[in-house]
C-alpha positions in Angstrom: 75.8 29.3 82.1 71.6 29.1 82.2 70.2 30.2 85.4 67.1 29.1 87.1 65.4 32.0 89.3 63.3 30.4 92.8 60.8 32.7 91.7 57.7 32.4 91.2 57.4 30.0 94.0 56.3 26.3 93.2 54.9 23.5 95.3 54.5 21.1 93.0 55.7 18.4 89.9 53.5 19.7 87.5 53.8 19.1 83.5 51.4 21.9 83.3 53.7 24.8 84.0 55.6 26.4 81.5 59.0 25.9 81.1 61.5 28.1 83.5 64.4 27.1 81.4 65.6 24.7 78.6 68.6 23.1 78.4 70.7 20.6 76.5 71.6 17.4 77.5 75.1 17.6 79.3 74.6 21.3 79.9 75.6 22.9 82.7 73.6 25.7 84.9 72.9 27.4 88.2 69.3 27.1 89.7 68.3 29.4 92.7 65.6 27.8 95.2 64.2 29.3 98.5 64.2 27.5 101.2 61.4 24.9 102.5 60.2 27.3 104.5 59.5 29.9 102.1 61.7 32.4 103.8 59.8 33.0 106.9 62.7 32.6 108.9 65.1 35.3 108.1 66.1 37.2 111.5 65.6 36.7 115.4 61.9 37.5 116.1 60.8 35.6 112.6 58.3 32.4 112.9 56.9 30.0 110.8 53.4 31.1 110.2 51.6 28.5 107.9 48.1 30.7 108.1 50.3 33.0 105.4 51.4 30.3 103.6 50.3 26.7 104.5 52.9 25.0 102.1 56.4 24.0 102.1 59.4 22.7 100.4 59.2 25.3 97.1 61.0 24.1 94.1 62.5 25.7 90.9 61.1 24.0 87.8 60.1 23.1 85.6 63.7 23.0 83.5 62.9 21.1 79.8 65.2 18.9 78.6 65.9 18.5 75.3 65.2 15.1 73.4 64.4 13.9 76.7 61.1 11.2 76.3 59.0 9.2 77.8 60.6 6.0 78.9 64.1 7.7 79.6 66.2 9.2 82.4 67.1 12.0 83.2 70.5 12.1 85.0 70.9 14.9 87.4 74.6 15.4 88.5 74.9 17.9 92.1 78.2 19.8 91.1 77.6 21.6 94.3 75.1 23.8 96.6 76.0 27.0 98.2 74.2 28.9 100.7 72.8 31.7 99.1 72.4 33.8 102.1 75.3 32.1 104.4 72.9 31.2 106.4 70.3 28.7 107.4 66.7 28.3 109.6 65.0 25.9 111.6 62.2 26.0 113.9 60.5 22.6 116.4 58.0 21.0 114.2 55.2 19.3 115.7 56.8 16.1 117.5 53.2 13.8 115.8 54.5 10.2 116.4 56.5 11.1 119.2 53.5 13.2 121.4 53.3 10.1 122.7 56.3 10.1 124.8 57.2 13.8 124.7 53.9 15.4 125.1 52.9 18.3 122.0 53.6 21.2 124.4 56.2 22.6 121.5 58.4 25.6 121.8 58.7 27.3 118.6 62.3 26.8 118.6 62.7 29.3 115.4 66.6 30.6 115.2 68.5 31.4 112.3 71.7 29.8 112.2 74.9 31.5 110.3 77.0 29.6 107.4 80.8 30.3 108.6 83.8 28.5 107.1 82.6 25.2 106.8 80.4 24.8 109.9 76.8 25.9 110.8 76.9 27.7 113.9 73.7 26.0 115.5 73.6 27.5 119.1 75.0 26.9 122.6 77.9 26.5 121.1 77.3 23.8 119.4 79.0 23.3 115.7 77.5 21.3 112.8 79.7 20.3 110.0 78.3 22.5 106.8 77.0 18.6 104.6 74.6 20.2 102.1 71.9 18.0 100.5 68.8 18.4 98.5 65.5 17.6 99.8 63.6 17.5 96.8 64.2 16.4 93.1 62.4 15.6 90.9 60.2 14.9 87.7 56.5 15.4 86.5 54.9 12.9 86.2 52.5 12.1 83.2 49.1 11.4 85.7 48.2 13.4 88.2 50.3 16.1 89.9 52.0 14.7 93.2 53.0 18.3 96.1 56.1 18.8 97.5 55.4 17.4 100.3 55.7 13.1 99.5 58.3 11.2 97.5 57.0 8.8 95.1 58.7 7.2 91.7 58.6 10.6 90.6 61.3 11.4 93.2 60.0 14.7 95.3 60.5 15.3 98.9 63.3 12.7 99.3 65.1 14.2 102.1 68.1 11.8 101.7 71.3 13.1 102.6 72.9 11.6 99.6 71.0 13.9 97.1 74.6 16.0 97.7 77.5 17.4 95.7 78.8 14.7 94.1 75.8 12.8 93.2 74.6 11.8 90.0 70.4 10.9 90.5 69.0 8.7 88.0 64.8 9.8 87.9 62.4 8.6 85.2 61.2 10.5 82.4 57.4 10.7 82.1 56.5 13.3 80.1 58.4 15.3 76.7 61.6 17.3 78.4 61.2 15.5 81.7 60.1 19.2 83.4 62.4 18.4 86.6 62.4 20.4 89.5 64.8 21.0 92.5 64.9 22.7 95.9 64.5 22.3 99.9 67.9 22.7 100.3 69.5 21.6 103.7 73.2 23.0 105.2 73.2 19.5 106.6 70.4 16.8 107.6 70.1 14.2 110.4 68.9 10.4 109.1 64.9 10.4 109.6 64.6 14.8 109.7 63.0 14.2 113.1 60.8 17.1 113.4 60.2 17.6 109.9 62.4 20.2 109.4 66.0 20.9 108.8 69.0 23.2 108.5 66.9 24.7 105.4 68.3 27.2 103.3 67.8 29.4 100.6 70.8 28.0 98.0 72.4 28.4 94.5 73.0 24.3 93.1 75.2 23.7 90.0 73.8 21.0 88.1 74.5 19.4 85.0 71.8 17.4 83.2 72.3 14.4 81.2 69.4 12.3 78.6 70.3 8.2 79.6 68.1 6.0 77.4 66.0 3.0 78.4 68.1 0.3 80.7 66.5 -2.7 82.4 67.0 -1.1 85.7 64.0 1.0 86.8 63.8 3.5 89.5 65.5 6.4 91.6 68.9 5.4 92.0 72.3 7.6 93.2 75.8 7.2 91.9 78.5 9.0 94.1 82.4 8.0 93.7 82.1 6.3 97.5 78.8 4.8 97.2 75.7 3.7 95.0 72.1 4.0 96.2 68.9 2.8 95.2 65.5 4.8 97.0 62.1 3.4 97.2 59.1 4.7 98.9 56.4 3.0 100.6 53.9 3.5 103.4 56.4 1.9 105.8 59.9 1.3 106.2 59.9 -2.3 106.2 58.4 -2.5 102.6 60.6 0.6 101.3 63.8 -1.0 102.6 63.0 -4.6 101.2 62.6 -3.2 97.3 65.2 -0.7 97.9 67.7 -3.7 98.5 66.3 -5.6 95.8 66.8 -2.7 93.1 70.2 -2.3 94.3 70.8 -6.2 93.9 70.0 -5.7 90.7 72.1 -2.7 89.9 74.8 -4.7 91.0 74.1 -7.8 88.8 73.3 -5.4 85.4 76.0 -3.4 85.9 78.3 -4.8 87.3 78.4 -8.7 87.1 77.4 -9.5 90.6 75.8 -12.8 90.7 72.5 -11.6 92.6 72.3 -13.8 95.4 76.3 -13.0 96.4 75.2 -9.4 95.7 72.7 -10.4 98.4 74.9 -11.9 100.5 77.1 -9.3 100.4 74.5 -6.2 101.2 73.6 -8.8 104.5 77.5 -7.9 105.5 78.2 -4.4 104.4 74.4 -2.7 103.3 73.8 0.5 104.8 70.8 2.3 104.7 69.5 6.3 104.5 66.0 7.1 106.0 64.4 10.5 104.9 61.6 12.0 107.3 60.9 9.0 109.1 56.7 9.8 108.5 57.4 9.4 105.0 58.3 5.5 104.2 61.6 6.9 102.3 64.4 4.4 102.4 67.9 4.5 100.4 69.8 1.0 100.3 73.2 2.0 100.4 76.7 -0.2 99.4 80.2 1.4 99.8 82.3 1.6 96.2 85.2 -0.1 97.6 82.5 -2.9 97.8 81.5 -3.3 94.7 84.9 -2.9 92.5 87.5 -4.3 95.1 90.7 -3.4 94.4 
């Protein structure tokens, strides 16, 4: 099996870098990211300090594809993610939107929290189921070259819990070999990553990597046993969540033979939705399996 190193250290969706691996479609391998916050946070004592390095989110990438083209998609399936260190780190981001109410007098709030049978041991006691999910994947796109730090068609800084084990993610092919790139993985995420930042982690993913040709569906879409999801990205919500919906209506009609406006109906009834960091305009329309094939 290929492996992907986390070093050197990328903060970006560039078509410009050389190739970290290459891989055929279907194959399987292990890629290595550091964690979003570049692994400041290690031990008790450690802080974020963004004078020593003012970015986040560092991905591994680019991994080439071969036969992937333009006008493709690349079909990335999360086999799973493991911590790498058995351990994870947060700190209290800067509360922006929410100053308002809560004033910007911010702790630093940096712990480290350890990885132990299934649960992250957060403090005070308190337990959080071990849920791990990618915050970034994604392609290069063939204009311009988008940070870490947004989402976009490209895919990127995502930050929806449903990037998990499990998961295959559908993300357009731009340029020759698709150059994707993963990392910014969390031990588990809240809807909306309030402050901006996570349970992040330095982790190992197993990925497989699949070449899907042209369909009449377009965009970042998620297919998970329990649940389908189609992602759009906006400068609000409201827009986000209204073609998210619409793309998934029309999953449901090319795929699977829903008429689209009982599809619509039907979302009205049982739609869910997943938010990423709410200052992004990230939105995932989510519908339930069970929904869609009824036994």
């Amino acid at each position: 099996m290929k492996l992907v190193p986390a070093l050197p250290l990328v903060y970006e969706f560039s078509r410009h870098l050389d190739p970290r691996c290459e891989v055929l479609p279907g194959e399987t391998l292990r890629v290595e990211s550091e964690d979003a916050l570049s692994g400041q946070i290690r031990s008790p004592g450690d802080r974020r300090d963004k004078s020593l390095m003012p970015y986040s989110n560092p991905v591994a990438g680019p991994i080439f594809v071969t036969g992937a083209q333009p006008g493709d998609e690349l079909a990335v399936t999360i086999h799973s993610i493991e911590p790498r260190d058995g351990q994870c780190a947060t700190y209290t981001g800067a509360p922006k939107q929410l100053g308002e109410w809560l004033g910007t007098d911010v702790p630093h709030g940096a712990h480290v929290c350890p990885i132990r049978e299934g649960f992250i041991h957060w403090k005070d006691r308190v337990r959080i189921p071990y849920e791990p999910m990618l915050g970034c994947i994604g392609t290069a796109p063939d204009w311009g070259v988008p940070t870490t730090g947004p989402a976009g068609p490209h895919g990127g800084n995502l930050d929806i819990v449903e990037v998990c084990p499990g998961s295959t993610i559908y993300l357009p092919v731009r340029v020759p070999g698709g150059c994707l790139y993963l990392g910014d993985a969390h031990a588990a995420m809240g809807h909306g990553e309030l402050s901006a930042t996570g349970l992040e982690m330095a982790a190992w993913s197993t990925i497989s990597v699949n070449v899907v040709r042209p369909t009449a569906l377009t965009g970042i879409r998620i297919r998970h046993d329990d649940f389908l999801v189609c992602v759009a990205t906006h400068g609000n919500h409201e827009r986000a969540m209204a073609e998210a919906f619409a793309k998934l209506i029309l999953w449901l009609e090319a795929e699977f033979q829903w008429n689209r406006w009982d599809a619509y109906d039907l979302l009205t009834h049982v739609g869910r939705i997943s938010i990423g960091y709410y200052g992004s305009g990230t939105v995932g329309a989510r519908i339930d399996r069970k929904f869609v094939t009824p036994s």
